[in-house]
C-alpha positions in Angstrom: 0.0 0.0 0.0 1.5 3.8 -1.0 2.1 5.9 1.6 -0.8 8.8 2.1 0.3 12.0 0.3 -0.7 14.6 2.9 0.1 14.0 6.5 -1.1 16.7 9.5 2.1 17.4 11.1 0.6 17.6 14.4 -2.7 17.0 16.1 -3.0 21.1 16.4 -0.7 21.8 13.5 -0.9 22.0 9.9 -1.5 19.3 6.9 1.7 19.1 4.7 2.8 17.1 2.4 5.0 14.0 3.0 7.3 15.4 0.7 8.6 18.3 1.7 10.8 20.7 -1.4 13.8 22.8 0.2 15.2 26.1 -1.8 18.6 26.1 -0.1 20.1 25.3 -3.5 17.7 27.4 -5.3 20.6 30.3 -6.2 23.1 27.3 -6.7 23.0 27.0 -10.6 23.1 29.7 -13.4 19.9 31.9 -13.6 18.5 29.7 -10.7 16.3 32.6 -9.2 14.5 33.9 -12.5 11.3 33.7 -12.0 10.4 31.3 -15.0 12.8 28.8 -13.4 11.0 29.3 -9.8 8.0 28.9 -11.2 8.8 25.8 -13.2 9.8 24.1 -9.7 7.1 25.3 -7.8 4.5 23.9 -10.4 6.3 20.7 -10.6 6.1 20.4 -7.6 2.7 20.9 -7.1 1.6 18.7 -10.0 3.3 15.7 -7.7 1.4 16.7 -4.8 4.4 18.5 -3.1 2.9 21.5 -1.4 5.1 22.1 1.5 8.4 24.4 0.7 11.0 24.9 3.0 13.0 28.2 3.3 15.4 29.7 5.6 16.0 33.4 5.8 20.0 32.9 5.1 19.5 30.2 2.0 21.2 31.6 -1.2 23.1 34.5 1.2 19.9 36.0 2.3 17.9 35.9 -1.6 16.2 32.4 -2.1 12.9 33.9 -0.3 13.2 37.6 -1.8 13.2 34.7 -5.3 10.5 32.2 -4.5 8.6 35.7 -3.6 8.7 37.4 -6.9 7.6 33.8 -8.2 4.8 34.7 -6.3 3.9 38.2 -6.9 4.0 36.8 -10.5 1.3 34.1 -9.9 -0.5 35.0 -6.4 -3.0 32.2 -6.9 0.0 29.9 -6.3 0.0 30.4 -2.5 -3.3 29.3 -1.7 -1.7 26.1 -2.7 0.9 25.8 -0.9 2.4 25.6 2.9 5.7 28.0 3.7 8.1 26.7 6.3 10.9 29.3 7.1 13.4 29.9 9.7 15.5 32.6 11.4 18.2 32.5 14.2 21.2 31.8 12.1 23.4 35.2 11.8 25.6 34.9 9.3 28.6 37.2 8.0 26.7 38.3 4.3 27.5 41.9 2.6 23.4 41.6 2.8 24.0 41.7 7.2 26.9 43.9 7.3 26.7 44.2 11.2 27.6 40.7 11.3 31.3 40.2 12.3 31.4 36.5 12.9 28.6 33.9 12.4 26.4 33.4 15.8 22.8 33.3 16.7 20.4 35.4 17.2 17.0 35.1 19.5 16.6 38.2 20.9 12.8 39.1 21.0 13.6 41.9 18.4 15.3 39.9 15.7 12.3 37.3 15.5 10.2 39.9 14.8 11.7 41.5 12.5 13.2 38.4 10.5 9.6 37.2 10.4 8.5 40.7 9.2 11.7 40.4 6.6 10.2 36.6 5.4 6.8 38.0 5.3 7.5 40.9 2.6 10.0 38.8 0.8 7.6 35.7 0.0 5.2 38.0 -0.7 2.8 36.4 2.0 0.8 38.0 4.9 1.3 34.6 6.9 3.7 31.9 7.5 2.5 28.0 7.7 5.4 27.1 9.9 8.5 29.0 11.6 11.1 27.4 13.0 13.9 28.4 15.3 17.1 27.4 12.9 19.4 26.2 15.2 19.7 25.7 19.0 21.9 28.8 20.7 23.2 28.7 24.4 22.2 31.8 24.8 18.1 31.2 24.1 16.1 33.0 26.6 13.4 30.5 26.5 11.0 33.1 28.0 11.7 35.8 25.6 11.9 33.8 22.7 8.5 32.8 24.1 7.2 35.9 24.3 8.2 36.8 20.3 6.7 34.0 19.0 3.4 33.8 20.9 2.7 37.6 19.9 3.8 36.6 16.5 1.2 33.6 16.1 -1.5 36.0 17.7 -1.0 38.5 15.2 -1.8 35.8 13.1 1.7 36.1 10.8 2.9 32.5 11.7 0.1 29.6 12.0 2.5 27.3 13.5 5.8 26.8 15.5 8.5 24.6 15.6 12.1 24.3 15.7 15.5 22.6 13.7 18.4 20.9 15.2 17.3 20.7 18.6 18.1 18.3 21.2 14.9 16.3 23.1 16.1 18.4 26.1 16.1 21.5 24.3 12.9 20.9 22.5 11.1 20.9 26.0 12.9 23.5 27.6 11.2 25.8 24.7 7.7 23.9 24.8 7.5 24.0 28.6 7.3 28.0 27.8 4.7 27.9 25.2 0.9 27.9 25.6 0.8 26.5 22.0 2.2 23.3 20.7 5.3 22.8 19.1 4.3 21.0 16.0 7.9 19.5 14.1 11.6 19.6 14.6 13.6 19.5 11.5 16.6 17.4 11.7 19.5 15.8 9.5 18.5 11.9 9.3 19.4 9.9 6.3 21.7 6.3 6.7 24.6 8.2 7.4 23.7 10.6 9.7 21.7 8.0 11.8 21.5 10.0 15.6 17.7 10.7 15.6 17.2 7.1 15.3 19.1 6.7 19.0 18.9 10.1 20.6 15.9 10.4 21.6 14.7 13.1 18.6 12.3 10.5 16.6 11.0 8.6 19.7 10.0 12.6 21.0 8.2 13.5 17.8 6.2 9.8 18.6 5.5 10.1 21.7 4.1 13.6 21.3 2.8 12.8 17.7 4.4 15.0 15.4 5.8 14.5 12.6 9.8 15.4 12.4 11.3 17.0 9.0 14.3 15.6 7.7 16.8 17.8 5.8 19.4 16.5 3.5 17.6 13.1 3.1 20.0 11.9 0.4 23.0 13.0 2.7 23.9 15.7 0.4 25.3 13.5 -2.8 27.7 11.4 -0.2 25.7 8.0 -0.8 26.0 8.7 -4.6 29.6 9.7 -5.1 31.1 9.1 -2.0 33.9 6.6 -1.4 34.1 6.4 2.2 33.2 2.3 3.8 29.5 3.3 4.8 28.6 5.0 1.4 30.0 2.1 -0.4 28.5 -0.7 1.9 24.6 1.4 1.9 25.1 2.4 -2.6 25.4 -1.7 -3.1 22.5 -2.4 -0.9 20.6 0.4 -2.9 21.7 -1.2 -6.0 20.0 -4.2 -5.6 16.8 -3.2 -4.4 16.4 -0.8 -7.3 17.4 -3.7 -9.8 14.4 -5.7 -8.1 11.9 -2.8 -7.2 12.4 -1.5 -10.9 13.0 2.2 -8.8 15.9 4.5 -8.7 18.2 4.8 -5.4 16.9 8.2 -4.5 13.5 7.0 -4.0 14.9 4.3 -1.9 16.6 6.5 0.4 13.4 8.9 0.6 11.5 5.6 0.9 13.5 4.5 3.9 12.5 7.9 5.8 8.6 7.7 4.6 8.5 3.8 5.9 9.9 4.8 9.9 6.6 4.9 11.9 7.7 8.9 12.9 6.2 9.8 9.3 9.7 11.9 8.3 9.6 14.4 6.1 11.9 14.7 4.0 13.1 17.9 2.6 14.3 17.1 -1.0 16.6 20.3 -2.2 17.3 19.8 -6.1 17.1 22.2 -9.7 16.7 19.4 -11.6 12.9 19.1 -12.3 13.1 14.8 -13.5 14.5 14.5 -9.5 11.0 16.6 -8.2 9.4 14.1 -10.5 11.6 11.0 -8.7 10.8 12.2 -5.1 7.2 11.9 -5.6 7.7 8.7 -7.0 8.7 7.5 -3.3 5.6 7.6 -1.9 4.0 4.3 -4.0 7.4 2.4 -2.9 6.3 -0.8 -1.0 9.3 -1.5 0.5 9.3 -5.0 2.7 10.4 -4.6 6.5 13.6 -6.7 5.5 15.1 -4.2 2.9 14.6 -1.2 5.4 16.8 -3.0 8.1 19.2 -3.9 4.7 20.0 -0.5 4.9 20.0 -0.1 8.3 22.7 -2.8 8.4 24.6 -1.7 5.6 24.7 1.7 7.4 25.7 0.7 10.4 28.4 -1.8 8.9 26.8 -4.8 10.8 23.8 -6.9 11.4 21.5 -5.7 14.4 21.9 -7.5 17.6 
C-alpha cells in the first residue's frame, strides 16, 4: 500500500505534504532565481502533490525567499496552494547583514520579529505556515523567545511553531514555555547521519505525535559519489533493491524515511525538475520490512543485535 500524500504534522498543527521541497540550493545553478525557473519548480512540484516548501532566511546569502517571492507576486493564486516553512536564528557574515562580524545566533525578541517581518515581505505572504527556530543557541532565553513568538502567532503572521536541530532536552525547555504546541523539529537523518534514530529526537516526535522534517535526506550526494566504507556498503544495498523494485536509489533512500513509523519528512533540495518528478515517486514504494533493516545494516556496517 502507497504511503498517504498529505500528512497533519501535528494534532494542532498544519497538513503538509510528505514530501517536503527545500530552496537552499535554489541560487546554486546559473539563472536559478529567474522567475520562469522558480515557477517551473514550484509547479512541478505541485503537480506531484508536493505543497510544502521549506526556506530559511540565510538560503542563497539571504535571496532564495526575496526569489520564491517574486515567483509569487507573478502568480499570487500559487499560494493558496501551498504551505511556507521558514526559519530565522542563524546570523551569518553576508554583505546583505553587514553588522555581522562572525557567524552566531540570534533570538533576541527583536530579531524574530523582525526576520519574520523580513520573510513576510519577501515571499510575498501575509502569513507563515510554519517557523522554526534554525538552530539551537546557548544563549536562548526560552522566556523571551516565548514571548516573540506567541505575539507573532496571535497577530496571526505565523500559523505554527516549531524548531531545527534541537536536542529532546532543548525541545522541551522551549515547549515548557509555550501555551501552544510545538508541531515538528527539522533534523539531518538519512543512513549516514543516523542520531535521531538513538537520541531520543524521533521517539519525542512519537510520543508527542508530530511529525519530524528531515533535511538533507540523500546525505547531500555522499551516498551517490562518496567513497568512504558506509557510502560504499549502503550504494550496493541500494543497488540491488532498485534492480528488483524497478526504482531508482533516491527514492529508496526517501523511501526509507517515509517507511519509519515517525512519518519523516523529507526535505528534498534539487534544480533538476526529473529529481522533483523522482521524489514523488517514493511515496508508491512498498518496501518489505527486511530491505529497510538492509540499509540499516549496511549503514551501520553490521547486522542488528
Amino acid at each position: 500500500m502507497s504511503i498517504p500524500m498529505r500528512v497533519r504534522m501535528a494534532p494542532s498543527g498544519p497538513e503538509v505534504s510528505r514530501v517536503a521541497y527545500g530552496l537552499w540550493r535554489l541560487m546554486a545553478v546559473p539563472g536559478g532565481a529567474e522567475v520562469q525557473q522558480v515557477l517551473a519548480r514550484i509547479q512541478t512540484c505541485l503537480d506531484h502533490g508536493i505543497t510544502t516548501f521549506d526556506h530559511a532566511d540565510i538560503y542563497g546569502g539571504y535571496q532564495c525567499e526575496a526569489a520564491f517571492g517574486a515567483a509569487l507576486r507573478a502568480h499570487p493564486g500559487l499560494r493558496q496552494k501551498m504551505e511556507l516553512v521558514t526559519k530565522c536564528g542563524i546570523m551569518l557574515v553576508n554583505p546583505a547583514r553587514p553588522n555581522n562580524r562572525l557567524k552566531h545566533y540570534d533570538y533576541s525578541r527583536r530579531h524574530i520579529v523582525e526576520s519574520v517581518e523580513s520573510s513576510l515581505r519577501n515571499l510575498a505572504t501575509d502569513h507563515l505556515d510554519v517557523l522554526l527556530l534554525h538552530r539551537p543557541s546557548p544563549m536562548l532565553d526560552p522566556d523571551e523567545v516565548a514571548e516573540a513568538l506567541q505575539q507573532l502567532v496571535g497577530q496571526g503572521k505565523v500559523r505554527h511553531l516549531g524548531v531545527s536541530n534541537f536536542t529532546p532536552s532543548q525541545f522541551d525547555m522551549l515547549a515548557s514555555r509555550l501555551t501552544v504546541s510545538l508541531v515538528t523539529n527539522q533534523v539531518e537523518i538519512h543512513p549516514l547521519r543516523l542520531a535521531a534514530f538513538q537520541d531520543g529526537t524521533l521517539d519525542q516526535c512519537m510520543r508527542a505525535r508530530i511529525s519530524p522534517m528531515a533535511w538533507s535526506p540523500l546525505a547531500g550526494g555522499r551516498l551517490a559519489t562518496g567513497q568512504g566504507e558506509a557510502e560504499t556498503r549502503v550504494r550496493a544495498v541500494l543497488a540491488e533493491l532498485a534492480r528488483r523494485y524497478g526504482a531508482d536509489q533516491e527514492q529508496f533512500l526517501l523511501a526509507w524515511l517515509l517507511r519509519h513509523p515517525s512519518r519523516i519528512i523529507p526535505v528534498v533540495g534539487t534544480n533538476r525538475l526529473e529529481r522533483i518528478t523522482s521524489a514523488a515517486g517514493a511515496l508508491s514504494l512498498e518496501m518489505e520490512l527486511q530491505d529497510w533493516f538492509a540499509i540499516w545494516s549496511a549503514a551501520l556496517g553490521s547486522e542488528v543485535p
